[in-house]
Steps between C-alpha positions, in 0.01 A plus 500: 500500500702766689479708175168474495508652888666800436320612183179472754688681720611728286142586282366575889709740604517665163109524486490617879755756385282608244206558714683698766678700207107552407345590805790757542382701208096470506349733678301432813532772756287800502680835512396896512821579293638834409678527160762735426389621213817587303659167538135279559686309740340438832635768790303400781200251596272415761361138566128501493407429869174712446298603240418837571786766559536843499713751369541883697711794407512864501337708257783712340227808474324508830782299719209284658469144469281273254421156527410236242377188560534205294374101510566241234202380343401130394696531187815668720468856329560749734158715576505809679239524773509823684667835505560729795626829510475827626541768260274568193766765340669358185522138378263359751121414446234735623218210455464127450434316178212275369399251791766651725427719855633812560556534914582758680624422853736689785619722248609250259378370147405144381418376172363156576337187382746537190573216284723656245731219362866509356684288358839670646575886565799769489631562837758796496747529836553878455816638640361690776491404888153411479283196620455199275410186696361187389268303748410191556413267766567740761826610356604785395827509228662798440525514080766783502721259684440212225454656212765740331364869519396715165413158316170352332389153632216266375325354730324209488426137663620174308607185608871434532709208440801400722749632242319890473426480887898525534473880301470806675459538853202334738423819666253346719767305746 
């Protein structure tokens, strides 16, 4: 009878163990995560509190700053929704796209109403002392401070088990 006891016992705590072990590895938690792209390991990540961000930096050409702005959609691919700037010299748009607006306002340019999705994107921290800040709910996070300068990063959101959420650095505490 006591036997019995302690193999009840025992098949509990081995199947609770088992679930834990589980739910330690499956991911739950959504993350905007940036990817070192050399090693694919996860260098930094931000908790999804919000699901639009934004990401400003200065253009290396004109030294004036350019802001993107993202939102996750219903499937959680990241869509870019607007694009302000001020300078139309190289590697900027001089006009919107198909179903987009092109606005022109205090001597700065939009490109809105975009809904161009991706499923991730290259992020390069140059090696210059220039802006590169990602925002989101009200915060602003220096990337140059996070993120090792003159390397390639993928970006994207994807939801993060307990195990991955202990790589690379939360950058949003």
């Amino acid at each position: 009878m006591q036997n019995k006891k302690v193999l009840k016992i025992l098949l509990i705590l081995t199947i609770l163990t088992l679930i834990c072990s589980a739910l330690f590895f499956i991911p739950y938690e959504k993350h905007f995560v940036f990817i070192d792209s050399e090693t694919n390991e996860i260098a930094a990540r931000v908790p999804v509190i919000d699901e639009r961000f934004k990401i400003r930096y200065t253009h290396s050409i004109h030294l004036s700053d350019v802001i993107e702005s993202y939102r996750l959609d219903e499937e959680g691919q990241l869509m870019m929704t607007e694009l302000e700037y001020e300078d139309f010299n190289i590697g900027m748009p001089s006009n919107a796209g198909e179903g987009e607006r092109f606005v022109e306002k205090d001597g700065k340019y939009f490109i809105q109403d975009m809904k161009r999705k991706l499923p991730e994107f290259r992020l390069l921290v140059g090696d210059v002392d220039a802006e590169l800040v990602f925002l989101i709910a009200g915060k602003e996070l220096d990337l140059k401070k996070s993120l090792e300068r003159g390397k390639i990063y993928t970006f994207r959101a994807q939801r993060l088990s307990i195990y991955q959420q202990l790589e690379g650095v939360n950058i949003y505490e």
